[in-house]
C-alpha positions as a LaTeX table, in Angstrom:
\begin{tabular}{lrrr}
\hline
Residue & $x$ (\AA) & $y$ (\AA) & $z$ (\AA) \\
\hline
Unk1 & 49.99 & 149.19 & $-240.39$ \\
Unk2 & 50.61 & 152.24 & $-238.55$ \\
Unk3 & 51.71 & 151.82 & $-235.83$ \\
Unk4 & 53.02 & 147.92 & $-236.33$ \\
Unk5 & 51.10 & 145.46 & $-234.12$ \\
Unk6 & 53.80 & 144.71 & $-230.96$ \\
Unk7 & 51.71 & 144.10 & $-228.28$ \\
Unk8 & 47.46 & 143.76 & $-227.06$ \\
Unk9 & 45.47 & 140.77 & $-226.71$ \\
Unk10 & 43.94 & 140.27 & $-229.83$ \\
Unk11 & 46.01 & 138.11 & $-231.97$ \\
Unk12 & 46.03 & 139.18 & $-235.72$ \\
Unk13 & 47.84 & 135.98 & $-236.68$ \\
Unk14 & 51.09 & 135.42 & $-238.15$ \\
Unk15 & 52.08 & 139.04 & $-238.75$ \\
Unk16 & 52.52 & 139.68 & $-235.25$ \\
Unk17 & 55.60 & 137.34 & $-235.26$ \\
Unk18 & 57.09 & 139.85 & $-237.39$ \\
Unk19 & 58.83 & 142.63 & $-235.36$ \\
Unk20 & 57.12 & 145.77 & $-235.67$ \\
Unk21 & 57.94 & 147.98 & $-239.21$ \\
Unk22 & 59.26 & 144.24 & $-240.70$ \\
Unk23 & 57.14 & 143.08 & $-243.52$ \\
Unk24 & 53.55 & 143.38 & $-243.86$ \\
Unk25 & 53.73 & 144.74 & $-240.23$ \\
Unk26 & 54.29 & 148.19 & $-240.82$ \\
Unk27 & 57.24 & 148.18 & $-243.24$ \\
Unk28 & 57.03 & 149.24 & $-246.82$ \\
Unk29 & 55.18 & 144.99 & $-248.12$ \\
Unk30 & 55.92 & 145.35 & $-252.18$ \\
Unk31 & 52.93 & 143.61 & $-253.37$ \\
Unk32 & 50.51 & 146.16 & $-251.49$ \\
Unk33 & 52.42 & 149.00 & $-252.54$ \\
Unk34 & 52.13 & 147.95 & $-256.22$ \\
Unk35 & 48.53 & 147.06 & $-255.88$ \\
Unk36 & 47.79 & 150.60 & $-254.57$ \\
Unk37 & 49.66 & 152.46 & $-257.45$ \\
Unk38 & 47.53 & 150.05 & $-259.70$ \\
Unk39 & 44.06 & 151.24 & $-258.11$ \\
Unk40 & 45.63 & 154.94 & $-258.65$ \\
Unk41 & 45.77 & 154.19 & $-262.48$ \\
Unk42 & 42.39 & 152.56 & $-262.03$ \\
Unk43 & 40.66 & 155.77 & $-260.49$ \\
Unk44 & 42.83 & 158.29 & $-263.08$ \\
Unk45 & 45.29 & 159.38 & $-260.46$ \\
Unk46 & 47.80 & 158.59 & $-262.98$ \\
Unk47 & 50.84 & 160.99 & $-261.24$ \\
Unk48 & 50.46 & 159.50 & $-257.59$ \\
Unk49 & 50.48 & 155.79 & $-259.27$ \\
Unk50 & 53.64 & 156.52 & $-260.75$ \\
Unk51 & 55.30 & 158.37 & $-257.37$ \\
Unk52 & 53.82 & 154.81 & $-255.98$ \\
Unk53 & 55.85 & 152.94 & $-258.35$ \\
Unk54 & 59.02 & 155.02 & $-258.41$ \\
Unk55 & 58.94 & 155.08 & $-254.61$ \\
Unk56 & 59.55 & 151.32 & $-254.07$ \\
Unk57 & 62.30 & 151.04 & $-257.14$ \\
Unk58 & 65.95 & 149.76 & $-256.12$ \\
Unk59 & 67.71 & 152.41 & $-257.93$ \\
Unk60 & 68.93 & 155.04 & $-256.23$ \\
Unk61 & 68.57 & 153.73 & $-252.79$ \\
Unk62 & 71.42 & 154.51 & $-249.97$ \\
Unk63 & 73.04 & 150.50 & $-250.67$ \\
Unk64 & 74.52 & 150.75 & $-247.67$ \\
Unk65 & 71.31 & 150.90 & $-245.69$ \\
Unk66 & 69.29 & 148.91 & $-248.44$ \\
Unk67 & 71.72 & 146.17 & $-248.39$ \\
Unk68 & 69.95 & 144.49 & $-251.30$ \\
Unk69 & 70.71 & 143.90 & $-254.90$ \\
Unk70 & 70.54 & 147.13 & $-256.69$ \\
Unk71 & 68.85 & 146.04 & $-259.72$ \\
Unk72 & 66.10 & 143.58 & $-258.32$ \\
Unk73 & 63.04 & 144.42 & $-256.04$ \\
Unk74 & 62.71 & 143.72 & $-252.75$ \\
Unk75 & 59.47 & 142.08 & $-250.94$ \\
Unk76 & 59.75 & 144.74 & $-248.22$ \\
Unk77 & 61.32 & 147.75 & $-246.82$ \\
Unk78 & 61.90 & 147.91 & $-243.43$ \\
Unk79 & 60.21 & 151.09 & $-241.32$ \\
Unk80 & 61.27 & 149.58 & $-237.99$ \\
Unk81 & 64.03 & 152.66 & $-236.79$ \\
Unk82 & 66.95 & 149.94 & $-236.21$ \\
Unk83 & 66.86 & 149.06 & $-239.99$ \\
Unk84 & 64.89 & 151.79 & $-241.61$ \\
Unk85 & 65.59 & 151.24 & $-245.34$ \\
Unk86 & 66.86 & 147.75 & $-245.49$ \\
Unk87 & 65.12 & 145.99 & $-248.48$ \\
Unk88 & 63.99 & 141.84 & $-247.56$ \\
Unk89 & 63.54 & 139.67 & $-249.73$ \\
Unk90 & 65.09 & 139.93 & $-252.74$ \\
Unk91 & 64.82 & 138.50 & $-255.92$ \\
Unk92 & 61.01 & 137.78 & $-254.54$ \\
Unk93 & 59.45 & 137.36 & $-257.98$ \\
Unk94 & 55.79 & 138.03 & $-257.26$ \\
Unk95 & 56.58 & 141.65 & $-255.99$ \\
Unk96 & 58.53 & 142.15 & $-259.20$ \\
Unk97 & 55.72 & 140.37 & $-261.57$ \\
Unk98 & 53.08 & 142.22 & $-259.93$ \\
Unk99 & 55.22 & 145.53 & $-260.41$ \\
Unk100 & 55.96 & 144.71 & $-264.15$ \\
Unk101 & 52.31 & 143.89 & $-264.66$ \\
Unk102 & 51.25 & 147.57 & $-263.29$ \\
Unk103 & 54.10 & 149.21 & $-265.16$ \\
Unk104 & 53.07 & 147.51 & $-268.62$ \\
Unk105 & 49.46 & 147.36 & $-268.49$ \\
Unk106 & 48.24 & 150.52 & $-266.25$ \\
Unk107 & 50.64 & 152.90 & $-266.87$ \\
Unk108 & 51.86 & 152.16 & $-270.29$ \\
Unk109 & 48.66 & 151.15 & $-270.82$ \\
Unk110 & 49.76 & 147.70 & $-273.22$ \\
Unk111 & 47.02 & 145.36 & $-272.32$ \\
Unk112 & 46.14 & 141.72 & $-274.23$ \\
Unk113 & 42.76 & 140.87 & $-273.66$ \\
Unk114 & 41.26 & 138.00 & $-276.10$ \\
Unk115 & 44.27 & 137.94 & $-278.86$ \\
Unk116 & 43.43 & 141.56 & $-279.38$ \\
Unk117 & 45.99 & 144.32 & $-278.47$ \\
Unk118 & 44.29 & 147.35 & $-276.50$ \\
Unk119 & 46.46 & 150.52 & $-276.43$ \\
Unk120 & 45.17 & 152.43 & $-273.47$ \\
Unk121 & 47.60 & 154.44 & $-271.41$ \\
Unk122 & 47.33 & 156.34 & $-268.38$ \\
Unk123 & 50.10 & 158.63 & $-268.02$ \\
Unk124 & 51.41 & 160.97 & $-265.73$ \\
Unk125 & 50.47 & 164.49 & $-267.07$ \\
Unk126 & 54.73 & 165.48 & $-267.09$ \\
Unk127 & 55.13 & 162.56 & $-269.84$ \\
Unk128 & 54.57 & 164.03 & $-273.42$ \\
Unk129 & 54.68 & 159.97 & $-274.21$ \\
Unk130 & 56.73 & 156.85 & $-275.47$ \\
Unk131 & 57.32 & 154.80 & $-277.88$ \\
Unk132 & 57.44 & 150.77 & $-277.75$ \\
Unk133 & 57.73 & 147.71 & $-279.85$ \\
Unk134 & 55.48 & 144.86 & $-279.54$ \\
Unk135 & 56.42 & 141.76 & $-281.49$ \\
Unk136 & 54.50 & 138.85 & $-282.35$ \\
Unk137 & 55.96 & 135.52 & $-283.93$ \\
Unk138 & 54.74 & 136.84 & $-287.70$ \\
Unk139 & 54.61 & 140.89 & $-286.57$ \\
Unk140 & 56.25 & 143.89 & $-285.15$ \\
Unk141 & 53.87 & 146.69 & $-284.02$ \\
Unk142 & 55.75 & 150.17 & $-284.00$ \\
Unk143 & 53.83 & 152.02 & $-281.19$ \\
Unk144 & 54.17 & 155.84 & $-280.85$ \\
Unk145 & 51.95 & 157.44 & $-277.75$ \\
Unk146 & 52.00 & 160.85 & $-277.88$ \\
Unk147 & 49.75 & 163.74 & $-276.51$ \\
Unk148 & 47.23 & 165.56 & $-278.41$ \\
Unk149 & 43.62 & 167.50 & $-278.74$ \\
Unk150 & 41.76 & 164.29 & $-280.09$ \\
Unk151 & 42.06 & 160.71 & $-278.43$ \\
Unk152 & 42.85 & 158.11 & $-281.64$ \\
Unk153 & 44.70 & 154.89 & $-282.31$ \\
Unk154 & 45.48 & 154.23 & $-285.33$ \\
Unk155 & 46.77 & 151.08 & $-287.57$ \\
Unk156 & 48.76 & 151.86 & $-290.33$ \\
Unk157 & 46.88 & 155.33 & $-290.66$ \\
Unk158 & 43.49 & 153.54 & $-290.16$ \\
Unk159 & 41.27 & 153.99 & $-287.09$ \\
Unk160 & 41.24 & 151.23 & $-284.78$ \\
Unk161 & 38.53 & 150.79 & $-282.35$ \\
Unk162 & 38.27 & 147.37 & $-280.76$ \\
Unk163 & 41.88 & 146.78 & $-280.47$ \\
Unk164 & 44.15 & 145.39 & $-282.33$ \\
Unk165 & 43.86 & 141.27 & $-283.64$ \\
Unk166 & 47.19 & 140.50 & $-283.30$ \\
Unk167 & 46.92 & 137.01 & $-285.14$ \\
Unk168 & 45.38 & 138.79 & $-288.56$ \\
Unk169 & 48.45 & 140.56 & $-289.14$ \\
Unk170 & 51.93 & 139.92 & $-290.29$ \\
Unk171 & 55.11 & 142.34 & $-291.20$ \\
Unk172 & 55.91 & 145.69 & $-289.83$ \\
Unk173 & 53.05 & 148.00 & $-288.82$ \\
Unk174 & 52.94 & 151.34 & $-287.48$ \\
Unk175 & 50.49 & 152.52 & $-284.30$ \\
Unk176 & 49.95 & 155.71 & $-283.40$ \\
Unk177 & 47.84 & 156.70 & $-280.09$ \\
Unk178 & 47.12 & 160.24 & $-279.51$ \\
Unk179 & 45.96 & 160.50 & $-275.35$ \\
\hline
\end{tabular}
């Protein structure tokens, strides 16, 4: 909310016994900003989904005004002026689920819908690609993602179309996806 809800008569509930630019009441609320970097992969605004998702990462931050734990994500960031930066919450894990959710399946694009594998990534246009393992309890899948003129994903050289059924295979495979 901007600007944070401190005062009129309409009550908006519980978030108005949060001081103003505290929580969801006009600080930086975690699960929101994840879910709007995921509805920027959605709609193909690939670069501000990931400036969404690197925005609200620990690393980096001033610890001094974050006062949090470096290496977990915060719930919130504070906007109110008297603690402007300070991360709440910590170690709040359905900011960080939702945030490894977006990261896996919308940027890198690693999604698992009916026991099939669907390689379908949406990157930023300064990432030439990745690689990635994804390892089942009788398979590894060697993933490349890489750039190119022609969209493909292939199996083991062969053209793959419905996604991958993880459960028919077993060993080491190779994928490649050209975006």
């Amino acid at each position: 909310f901007t600007p944070p809800i401190d005062s009129g008569e309409a009550d908006p509930g519980y978030i108005r016994g949060y001081l103003p630019g505290v929580r969801e009441n006009g600080g930086q609320y975690t699960h929101a900003s994840v879910w709007l970097a995921m509805a920027c992969f959605r709609l193909g605004m690939e670069g501000e989904g990931w400036a969404v998702l690197r925005a609200i990462l620990p690393g980096g931050r001033d610890e001094t005004v974050y006062r949090a734990e470096p290496y977990v994500l915060a719930a919130d960031v504070y906007a109110s002026p008297a603690h402007l930066g300070r991360g709440g919450w910590s170690c709040y894990p359905w900011a960080a689920g939702w945030f490894y959710r977006t990261a896996l399946e919308e940027l890198l694009g690693l999604k698992l819908r009916a026991g099939r594998l669907f390689l379908e990534p949406k990157l930023p246009e300064d990432w030439p690609g990745y690689a990635a393992l994804w390892q089942t309890e009788q398979a590894v899948f060697s993933i490349t993602i890489s750039r190119g003129e022609e969209k493909k994903t292939l199996l083991d050289g062969k053209s793959v179309q419905e996604g991958i059924p993880l459960k028919e295979y077993r060993g080491e495979h190779t994928v490649t996806v050209v975006v």
